[in-house]
FILUM-580531 format. One line per field, with one value per residue (C-alpha): chain; residue in three letters; x, y, z; residue number from 1. Coordinates in nm, 3 decimals. Layout:
<sites>
cadena (A, ...) $
residuo (ALA, ...) $
x (X, ...) $
y (Y, ...) $
z (Z, ...) $
num (NUM, ...) $
</sites>
This chain:
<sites>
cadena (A, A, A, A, A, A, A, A, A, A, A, A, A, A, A, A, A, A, A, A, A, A, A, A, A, A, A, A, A, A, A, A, A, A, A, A, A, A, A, A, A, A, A, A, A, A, A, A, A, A, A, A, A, A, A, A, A, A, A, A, A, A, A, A, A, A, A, A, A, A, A, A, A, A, A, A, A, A, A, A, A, A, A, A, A, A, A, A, A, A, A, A, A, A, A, A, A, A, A, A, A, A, A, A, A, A, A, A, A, A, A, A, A, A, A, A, A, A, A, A, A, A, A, A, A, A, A, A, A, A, A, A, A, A, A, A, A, A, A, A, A, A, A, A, A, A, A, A, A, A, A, A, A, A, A, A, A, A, A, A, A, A, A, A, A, A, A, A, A, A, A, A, A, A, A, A, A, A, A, A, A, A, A, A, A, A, A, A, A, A, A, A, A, A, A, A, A, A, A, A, A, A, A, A, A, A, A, A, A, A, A, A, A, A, A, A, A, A, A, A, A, A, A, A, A, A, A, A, A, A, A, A, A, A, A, A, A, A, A, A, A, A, A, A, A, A, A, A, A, A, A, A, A, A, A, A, A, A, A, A, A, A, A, A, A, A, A, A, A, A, A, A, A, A, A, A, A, A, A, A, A, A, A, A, A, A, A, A, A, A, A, A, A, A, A, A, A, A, A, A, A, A, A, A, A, A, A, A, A, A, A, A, A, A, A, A, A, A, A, A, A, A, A, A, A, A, A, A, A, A, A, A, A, A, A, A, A, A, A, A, A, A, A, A, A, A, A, A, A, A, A, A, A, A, A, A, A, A, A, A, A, A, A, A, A, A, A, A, A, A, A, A, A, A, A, A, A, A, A, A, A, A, A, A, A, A, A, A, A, A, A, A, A, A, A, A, A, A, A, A, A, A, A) $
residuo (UNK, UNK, UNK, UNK, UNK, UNK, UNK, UNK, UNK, UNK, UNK, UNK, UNK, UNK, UNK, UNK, UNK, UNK, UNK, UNK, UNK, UNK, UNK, UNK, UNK, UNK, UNK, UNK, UNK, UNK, UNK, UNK, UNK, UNK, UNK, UNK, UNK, UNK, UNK, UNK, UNK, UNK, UNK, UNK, UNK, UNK, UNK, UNK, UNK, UNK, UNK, UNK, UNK, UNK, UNK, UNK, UNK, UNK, UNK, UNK, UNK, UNK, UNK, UNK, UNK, UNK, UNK, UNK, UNK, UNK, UNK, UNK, UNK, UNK, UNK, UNK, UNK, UNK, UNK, UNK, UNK, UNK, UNK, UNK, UNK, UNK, UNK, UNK, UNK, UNK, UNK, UNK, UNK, UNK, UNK, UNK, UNK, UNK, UNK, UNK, UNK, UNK, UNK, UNK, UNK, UNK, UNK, UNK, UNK, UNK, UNK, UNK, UNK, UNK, UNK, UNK, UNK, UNK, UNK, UNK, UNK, UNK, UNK, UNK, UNK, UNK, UNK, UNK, UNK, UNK, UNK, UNK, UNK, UNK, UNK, UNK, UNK, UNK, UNK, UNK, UNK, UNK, UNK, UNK, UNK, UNK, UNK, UNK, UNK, UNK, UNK, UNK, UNK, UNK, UNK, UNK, UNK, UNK, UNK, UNK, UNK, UNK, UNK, UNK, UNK, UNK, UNK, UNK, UNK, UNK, UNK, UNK, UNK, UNK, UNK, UNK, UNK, UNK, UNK, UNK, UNK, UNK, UNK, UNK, UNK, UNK, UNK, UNK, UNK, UNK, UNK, UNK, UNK, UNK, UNK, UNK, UNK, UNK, UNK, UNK, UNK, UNK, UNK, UNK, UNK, UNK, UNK, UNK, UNK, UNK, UNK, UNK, UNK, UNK, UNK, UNK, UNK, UNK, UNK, UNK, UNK, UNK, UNK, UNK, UNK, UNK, UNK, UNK, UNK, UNK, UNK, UNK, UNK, UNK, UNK, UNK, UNK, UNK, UNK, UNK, UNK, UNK, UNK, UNK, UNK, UNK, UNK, UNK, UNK, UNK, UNK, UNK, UNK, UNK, UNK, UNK, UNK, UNK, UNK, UNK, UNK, UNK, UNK, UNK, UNK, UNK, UNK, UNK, UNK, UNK, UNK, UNK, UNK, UNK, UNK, UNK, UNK, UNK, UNK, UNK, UNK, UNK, UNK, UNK, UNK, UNK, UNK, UNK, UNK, UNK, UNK, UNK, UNK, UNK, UNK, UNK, UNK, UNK, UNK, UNK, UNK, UNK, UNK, UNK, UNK, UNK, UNK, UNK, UNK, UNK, UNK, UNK, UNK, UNK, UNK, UNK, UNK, UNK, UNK, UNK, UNK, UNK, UNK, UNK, UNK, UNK, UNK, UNK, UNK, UNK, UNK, UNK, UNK, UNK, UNK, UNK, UNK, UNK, UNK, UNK, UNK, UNK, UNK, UNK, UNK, UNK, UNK, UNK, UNK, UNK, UNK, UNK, UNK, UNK, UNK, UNK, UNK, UNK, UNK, UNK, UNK, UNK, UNK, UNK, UNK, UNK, UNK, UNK, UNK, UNK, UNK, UNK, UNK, UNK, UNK, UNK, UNK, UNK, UNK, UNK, UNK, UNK, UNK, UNK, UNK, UNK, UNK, UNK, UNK, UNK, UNK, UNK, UNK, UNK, UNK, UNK, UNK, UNK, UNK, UNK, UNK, UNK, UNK) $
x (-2.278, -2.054, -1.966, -1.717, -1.628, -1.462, -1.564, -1.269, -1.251, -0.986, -0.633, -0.530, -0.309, -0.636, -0.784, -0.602, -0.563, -0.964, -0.987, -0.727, -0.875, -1.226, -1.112, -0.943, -1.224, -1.507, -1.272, -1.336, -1.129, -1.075, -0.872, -0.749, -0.539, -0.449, -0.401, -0.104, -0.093, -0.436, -0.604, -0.784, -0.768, -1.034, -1.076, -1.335, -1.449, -1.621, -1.941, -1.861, -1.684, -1.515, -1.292, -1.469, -1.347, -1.454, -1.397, -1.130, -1.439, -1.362, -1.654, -1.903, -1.784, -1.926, -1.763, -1.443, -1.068, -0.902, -0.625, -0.453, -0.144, 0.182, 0.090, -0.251, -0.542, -0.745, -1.027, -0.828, -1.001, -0.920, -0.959, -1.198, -1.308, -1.656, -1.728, -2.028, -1.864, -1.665, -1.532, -1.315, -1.136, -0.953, -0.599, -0.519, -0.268, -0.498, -0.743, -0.554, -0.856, -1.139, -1.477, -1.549, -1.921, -2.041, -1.984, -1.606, -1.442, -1.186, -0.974, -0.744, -0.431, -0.385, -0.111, 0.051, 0.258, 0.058, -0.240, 0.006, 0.173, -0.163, -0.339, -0.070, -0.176, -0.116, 0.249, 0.456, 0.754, 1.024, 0.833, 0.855, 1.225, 1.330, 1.159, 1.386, 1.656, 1.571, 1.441, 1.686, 2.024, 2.233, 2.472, 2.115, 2.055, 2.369, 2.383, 2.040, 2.173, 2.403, 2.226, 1.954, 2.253, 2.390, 2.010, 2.016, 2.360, 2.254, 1.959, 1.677, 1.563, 1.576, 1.544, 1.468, 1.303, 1.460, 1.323, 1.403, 1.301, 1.457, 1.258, 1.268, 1.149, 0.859, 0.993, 0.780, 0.624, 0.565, 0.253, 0.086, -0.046, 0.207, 0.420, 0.100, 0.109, 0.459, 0.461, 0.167, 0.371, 0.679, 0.549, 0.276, 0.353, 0.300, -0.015, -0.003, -0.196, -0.260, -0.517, -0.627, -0.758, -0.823, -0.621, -0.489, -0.252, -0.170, 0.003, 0.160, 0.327, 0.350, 0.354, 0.473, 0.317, -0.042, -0.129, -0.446, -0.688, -1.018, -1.169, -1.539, -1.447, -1.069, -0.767, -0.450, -0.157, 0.208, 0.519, 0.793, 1.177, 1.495, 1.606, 1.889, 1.886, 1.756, 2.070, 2.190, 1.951, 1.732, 1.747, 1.518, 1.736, 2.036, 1.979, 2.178, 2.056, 2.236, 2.167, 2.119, 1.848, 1.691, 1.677, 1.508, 1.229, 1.205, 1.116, 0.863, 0.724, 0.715, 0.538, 0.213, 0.243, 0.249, -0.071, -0.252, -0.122, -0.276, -0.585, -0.572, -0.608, -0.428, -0.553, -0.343, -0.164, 0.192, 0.399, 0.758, 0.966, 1.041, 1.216, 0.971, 1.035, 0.921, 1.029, 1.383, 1.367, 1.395, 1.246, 1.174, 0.810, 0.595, 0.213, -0.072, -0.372, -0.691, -1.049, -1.256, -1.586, -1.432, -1.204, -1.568, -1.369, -1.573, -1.397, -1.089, -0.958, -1.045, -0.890, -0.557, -0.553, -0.557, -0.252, -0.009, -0.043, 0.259, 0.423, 0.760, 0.844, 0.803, 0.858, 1.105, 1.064, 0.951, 0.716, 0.660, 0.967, 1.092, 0.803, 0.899, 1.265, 1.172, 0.904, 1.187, 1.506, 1.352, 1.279, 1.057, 0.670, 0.600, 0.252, 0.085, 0.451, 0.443, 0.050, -0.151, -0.473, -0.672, -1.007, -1.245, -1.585, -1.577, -1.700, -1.689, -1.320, -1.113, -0.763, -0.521, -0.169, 0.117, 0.180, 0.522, 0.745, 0.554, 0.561, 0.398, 0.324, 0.318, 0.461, 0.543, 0.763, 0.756, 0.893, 1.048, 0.982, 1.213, 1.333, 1.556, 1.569, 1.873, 1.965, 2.340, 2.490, 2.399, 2.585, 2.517, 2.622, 2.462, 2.127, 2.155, 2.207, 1.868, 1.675, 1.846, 1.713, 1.371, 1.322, 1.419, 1.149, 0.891, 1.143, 1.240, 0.915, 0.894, 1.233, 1.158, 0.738, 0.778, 0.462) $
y (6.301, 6.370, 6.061, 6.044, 5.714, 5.595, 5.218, 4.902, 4.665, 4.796, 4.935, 5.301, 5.194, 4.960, 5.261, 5.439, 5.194, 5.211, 5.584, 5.551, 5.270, 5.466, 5.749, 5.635, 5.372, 5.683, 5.806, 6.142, 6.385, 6.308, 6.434, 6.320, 6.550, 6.579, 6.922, 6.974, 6.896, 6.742, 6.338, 6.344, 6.194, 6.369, 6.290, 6.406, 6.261, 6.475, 6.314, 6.540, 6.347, 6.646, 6.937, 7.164, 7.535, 7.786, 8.191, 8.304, 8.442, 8.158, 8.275, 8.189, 7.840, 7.492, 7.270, 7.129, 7.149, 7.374, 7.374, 7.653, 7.701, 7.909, 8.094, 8.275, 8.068, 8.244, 8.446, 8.396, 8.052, 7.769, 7.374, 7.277, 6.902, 6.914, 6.738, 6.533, 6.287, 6.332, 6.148, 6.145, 5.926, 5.956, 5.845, 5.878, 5.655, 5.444, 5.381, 5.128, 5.066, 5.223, 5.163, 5.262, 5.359, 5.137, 5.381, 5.333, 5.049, 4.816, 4.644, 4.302, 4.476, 4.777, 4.769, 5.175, 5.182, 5.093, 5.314, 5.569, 5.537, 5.691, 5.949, 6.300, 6.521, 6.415, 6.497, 6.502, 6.253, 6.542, 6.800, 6.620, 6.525, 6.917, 6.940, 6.737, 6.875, 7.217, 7.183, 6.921, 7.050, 7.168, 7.379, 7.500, 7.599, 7.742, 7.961, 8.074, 8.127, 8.331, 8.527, 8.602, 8.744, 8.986, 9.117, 9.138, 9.346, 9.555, 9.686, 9.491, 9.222, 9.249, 8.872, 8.594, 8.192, 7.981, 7.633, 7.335, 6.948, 6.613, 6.311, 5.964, 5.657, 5.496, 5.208, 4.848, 4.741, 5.119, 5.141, 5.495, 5.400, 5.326, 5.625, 5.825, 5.642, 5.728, 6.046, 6.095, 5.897, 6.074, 6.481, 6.571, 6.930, 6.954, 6.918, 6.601, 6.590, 6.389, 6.504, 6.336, 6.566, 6.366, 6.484, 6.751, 6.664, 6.384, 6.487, 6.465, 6.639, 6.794, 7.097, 7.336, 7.650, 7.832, 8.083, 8.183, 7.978, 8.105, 7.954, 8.133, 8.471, 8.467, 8.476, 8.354, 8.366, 8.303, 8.434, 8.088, 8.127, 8.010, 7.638, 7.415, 7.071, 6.958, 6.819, 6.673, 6.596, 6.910, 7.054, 7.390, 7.483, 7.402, 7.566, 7.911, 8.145, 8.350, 8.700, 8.655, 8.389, 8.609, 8.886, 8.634, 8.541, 8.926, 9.029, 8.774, 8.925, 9.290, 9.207, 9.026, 9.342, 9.580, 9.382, 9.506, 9.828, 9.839, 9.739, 9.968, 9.691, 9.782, 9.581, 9.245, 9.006, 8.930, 8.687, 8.538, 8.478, 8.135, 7.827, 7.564, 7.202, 7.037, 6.734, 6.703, 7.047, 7.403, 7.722, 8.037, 8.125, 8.411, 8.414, 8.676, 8.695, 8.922, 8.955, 8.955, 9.026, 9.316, 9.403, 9.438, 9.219, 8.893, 8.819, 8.936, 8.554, 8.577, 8.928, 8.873, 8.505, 8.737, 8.978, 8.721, 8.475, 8.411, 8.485, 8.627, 8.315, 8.152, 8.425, 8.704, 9.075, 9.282, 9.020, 9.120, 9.172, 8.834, 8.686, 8.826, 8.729, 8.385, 8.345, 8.460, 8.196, 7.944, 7.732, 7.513, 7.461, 7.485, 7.364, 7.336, 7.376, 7.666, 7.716, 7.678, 7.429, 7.307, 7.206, 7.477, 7.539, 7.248, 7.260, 7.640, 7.620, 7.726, 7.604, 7.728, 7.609, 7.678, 7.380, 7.278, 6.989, 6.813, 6.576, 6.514, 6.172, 6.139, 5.858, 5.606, 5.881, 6.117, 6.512, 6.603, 7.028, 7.266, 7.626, 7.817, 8.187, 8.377, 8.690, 8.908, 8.701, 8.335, 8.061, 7.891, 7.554, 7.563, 7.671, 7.390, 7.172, 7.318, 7.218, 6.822, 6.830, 6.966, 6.714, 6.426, 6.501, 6.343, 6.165, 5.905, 5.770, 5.748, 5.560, 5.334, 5.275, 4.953, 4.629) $
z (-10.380, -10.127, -9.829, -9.515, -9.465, -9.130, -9.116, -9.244, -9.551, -9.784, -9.684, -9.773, -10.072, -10.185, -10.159, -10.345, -10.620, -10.623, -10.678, -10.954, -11.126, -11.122, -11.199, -11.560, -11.550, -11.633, -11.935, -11.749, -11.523, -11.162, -10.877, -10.526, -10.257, -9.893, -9.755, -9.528, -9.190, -9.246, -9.201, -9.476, -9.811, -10.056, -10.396, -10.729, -11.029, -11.260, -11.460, -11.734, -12.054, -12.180, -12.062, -11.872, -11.854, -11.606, -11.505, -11.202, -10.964, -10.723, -10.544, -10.765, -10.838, -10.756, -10.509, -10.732, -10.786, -11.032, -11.172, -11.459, -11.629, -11.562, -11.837, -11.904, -12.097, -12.353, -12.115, -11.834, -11.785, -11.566, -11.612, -11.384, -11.244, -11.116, -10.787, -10.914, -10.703, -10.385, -10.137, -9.819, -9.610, -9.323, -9.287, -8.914, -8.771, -8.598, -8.891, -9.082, -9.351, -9.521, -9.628, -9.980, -10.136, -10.413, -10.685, -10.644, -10.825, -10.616, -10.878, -10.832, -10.971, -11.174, -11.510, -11.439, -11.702, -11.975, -11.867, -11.808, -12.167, -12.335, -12.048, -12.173, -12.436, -12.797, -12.884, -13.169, -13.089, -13.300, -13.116, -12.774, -12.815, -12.855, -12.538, -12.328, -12.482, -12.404, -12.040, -11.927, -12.073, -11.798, -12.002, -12.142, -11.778, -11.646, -11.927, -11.810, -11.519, -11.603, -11.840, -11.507, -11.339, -11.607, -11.664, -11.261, -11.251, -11.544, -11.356, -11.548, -11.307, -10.889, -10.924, -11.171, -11.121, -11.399, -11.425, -11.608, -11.675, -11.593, -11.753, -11.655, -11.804, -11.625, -11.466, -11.583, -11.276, -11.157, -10.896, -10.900, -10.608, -10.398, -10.511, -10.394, -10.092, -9.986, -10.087, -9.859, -9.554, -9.652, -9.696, -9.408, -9.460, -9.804, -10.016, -10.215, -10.520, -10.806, -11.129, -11.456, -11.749, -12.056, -12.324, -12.109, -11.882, -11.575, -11.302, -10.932, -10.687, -10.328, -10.294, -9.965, -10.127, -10.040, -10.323, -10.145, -9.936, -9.813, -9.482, -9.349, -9.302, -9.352, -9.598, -9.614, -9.823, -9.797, -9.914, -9.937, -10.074, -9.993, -10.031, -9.881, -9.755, -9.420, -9.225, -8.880, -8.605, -8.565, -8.862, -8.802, -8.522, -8.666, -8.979, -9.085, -9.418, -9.614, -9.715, -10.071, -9.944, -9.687, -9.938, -10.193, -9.937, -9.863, -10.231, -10.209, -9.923, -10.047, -10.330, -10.162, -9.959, -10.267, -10.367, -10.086, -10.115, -10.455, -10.379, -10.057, -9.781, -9.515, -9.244, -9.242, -8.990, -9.103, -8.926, -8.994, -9.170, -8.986, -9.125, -9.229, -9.350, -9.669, -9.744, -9.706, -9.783, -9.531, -9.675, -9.518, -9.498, -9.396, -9.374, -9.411, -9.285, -9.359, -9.181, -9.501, -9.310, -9.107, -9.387, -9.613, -9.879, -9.956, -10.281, -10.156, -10.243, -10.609, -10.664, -10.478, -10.709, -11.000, -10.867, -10.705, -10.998, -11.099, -10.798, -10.743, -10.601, -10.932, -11.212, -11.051, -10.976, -11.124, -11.218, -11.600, -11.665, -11.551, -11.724, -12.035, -12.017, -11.930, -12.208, -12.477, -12.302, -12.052, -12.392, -12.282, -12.203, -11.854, -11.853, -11.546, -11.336, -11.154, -11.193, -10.950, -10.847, -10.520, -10.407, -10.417, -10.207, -10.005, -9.702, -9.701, -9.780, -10.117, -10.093, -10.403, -10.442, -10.640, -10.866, -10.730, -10.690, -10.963, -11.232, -11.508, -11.707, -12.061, -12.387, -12.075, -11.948, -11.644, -11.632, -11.345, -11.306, -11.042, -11.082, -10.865, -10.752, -10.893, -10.772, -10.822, -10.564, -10.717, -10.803, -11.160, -11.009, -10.699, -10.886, -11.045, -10.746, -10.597, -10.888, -10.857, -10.497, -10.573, -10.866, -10.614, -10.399, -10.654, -10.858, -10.567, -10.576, -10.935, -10.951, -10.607, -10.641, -10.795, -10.728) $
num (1, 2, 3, 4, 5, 6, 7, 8, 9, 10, 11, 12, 13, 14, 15, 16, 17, 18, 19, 20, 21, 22, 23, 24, 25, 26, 27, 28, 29, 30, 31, 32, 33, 34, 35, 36, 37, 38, 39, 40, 41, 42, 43, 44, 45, 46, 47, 48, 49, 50, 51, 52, 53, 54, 55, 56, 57, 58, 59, 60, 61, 62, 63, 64, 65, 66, 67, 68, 69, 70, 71, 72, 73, 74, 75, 76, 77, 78, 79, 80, 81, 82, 83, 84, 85, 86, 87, 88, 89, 90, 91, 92, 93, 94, 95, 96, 97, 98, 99, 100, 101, 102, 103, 104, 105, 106, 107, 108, 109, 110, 111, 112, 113, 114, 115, 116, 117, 118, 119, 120, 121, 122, 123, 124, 125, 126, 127, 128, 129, 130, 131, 132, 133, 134, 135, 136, 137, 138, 139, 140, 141, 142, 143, 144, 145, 146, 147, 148, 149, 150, 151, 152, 153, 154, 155, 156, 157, 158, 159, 160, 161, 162, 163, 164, 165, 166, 167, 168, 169, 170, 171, 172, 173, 174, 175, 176, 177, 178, 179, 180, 181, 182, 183, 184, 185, 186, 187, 188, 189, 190, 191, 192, 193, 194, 195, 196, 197, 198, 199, 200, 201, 202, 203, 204, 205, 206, 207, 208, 209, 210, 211, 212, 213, 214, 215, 216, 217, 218, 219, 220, 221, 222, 223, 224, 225, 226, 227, 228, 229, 230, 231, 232, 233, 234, 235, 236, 237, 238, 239, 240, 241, 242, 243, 244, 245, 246, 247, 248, 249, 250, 251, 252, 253, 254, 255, 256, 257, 258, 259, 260, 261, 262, 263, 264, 265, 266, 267, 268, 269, 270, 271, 272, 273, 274, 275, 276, 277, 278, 279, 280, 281, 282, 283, 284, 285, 286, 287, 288, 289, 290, 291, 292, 293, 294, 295, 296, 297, 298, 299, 300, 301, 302, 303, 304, 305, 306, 307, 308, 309, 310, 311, 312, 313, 314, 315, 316, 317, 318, 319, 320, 321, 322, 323, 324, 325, 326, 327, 328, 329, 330, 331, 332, 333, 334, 335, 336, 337, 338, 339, 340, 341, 342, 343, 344, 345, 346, 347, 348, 349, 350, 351, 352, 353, 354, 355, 356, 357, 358, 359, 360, 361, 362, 363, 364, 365, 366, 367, 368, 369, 370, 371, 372, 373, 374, 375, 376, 377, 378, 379, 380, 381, 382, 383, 384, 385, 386, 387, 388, 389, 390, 391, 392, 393, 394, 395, 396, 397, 398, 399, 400, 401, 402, 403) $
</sites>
């Protein structure tokens, strides 16, 4: 069932609230998204009751949204939410409401936090607190920091992504939809998600990062590093990098061209790297782009999924290697931070992103997620400040989405 609606009787944030209440309403797994740059507000709800699992070959999938781990599943298998139902509205400025299908439920009001307080996996509460501790410790961190460094000088590691957690409580009168809402007003550049998998996980976030994205005939991928605050008046042309930050978005680079390289495609468009904002946020970005019908590479999308997963950007370089040493001192679960998910096969398009500047929701309480590239010439302290400004980008509207 898939509808565009363009006609007025219910505000965006109604709307919203109505794709969130049917959503948990079906006791199944739903999810709703905005791509960057785009006017369009899309949103699934799977018919399925249970989890449903499916392969990488992105090709061969239904229209959906997927969504997988930082770390591997068993089969290399991804949680996927069926588009049984779909839906999109469009948010231009001058459409102030929408028209919604009878199939989705418009409810009075909507109580967040106690819906909220039972949608995360089952978790020990002993188990749970160790978490915290471990991910949100700051000496925890700095030491991890450090740690990245020596491996660095020693020869070990070119680079290394360290993340960590900040939770908050979920404030009493918090509205989901609202926070959606202004994150959506607030982050045009970035792709602003939220997903429900029963028993699995809930999450939200917006994220500035393409994995890969398929469109007709052509792919695209980017390689994004580098992080300081957006300040003064025109930020993008006031804005000066450092080489260790240059050099971080350069490694980034290398490898998605070392990828090709090793799968012998050697016909690509690189351009950049240019400052780009997100957020209050400026990165440095540079994008690729392949012919796959000239190139003779049709699933050139699924195979390049399977080789940039995780990404430099997110793990370090060389990639196993920095995997490994975060696995054995990170000490704590990622989850679905620093995976990646996206819509995919709608409306000939596949749209993959990395799972960042996220949070997840879970015992009435929300995890904030952020890592920060450390090479030889890093900072401990200043890490750390990166990860408080990436972890206010989705914990502002936690802390300020009140009904």
């Amino acid at each position: 069932m898939i509808e565009t609606v363009t006609a007025t009787s219910l505000s965006v944030a109604e709307a919203l609230a109505a794709f969130l209440h049917t959503g948990f309403q079906s006791g199944g797994s739903f999810a709703l998204w905005r791509k960057p740059k785009s006017s369009k507000l899309e949103f699934v709800l799977d018919e399925l009751d249970g989890v449903r699992k499916v392969g990488m070959n992105l090709e061969e999938l239904p229209a959906g949204f997927i969504i997988h781990p930082f770390e591997d599943q068993e089969n290399k298998q991804a949680y996927f939410i069926n588009a049984s139902n779909y839906l999109r509205i469009d948010l231009t400025s001058d459409l102030k409401e929408v028209d919604l299908p009878q199939w989705i439920q418009a409810p009075k009001n909507i109580e967040y936090k106690s819906l909220l307080k039972t949608v995360g996996p089952e978790q020990n509460s002993e188990d749970f607190s160790q978490k915290i501790h471990d991910g949100d410790s700051k000496e925890h961190f700095l030491a991890l920091v450090e740690q990245s460094i020596s491996e660095i000088e020693k020869g070990n590691l070119e680079k290394v992504v360290p993340a960590r957690t900040k939770h908050l409580d979920l404030p009493e009168e918090f509205d989901l939809a609202k926070a959606i809402k202004s994150m959506l007003d607030s982050y045009p550049n970035s792709f602003v998600n939220f997903f429900h998998i029963p028993q699995v996980g809930t999450w939200m976030g917006a994220s500035p990062e393409v994995l890969i994205e398929t469109q007709g005939d052509y792919f695209h991928t980017m390689s994004l590093a580098g992080t300081q605050a957006a300040k003064g008046d025109n930020p993008l042309k006031s804005v000066a990098w450092t080489q260790k930050e240059i050099e971080e978005q350069a490694l980034v680079s290398r490898y998605i061209v070392d990828c090709f390289k090793k799968i012998r495609l050697r016909e690509y468009e690189e351009h950049g790297p240019k400052t780009v904002m997100a957020g209050n946020l400026l990165h440095l970005r540079s994008d690729f782009k392949v012919n796959m019908k000239a190139t003779n590479f049709p699933q050139l999308g699924s195979v390049m999924l399977d080789l940039l997963h995780p990404t430099s950007a997110v793990c370090g370089m060389p990639r196993k290697e920095a995997h490994e040493f975060l696995k054995a001192n990170e000490g704590f679960d990622r989850s679905f931070f620093a995976g990646f998910l996206g819509p995919v096969n709608i409306d000939n398009t596949t749209s993959i992103y990395v799972n960042l500047r996220t949070a997840s929701f879970q015992e009435g309480k929300v995890t904030l997620y952020a890592g920060a590239g450390v090479t030889e010439d890093s900072d401990p302290e200043k890490e750390w400040e990166e990860t408080e400004m990436k972890c206010e980008i989705i914990g502002k509207f936690i802390q300020k989405s009140i009904a």
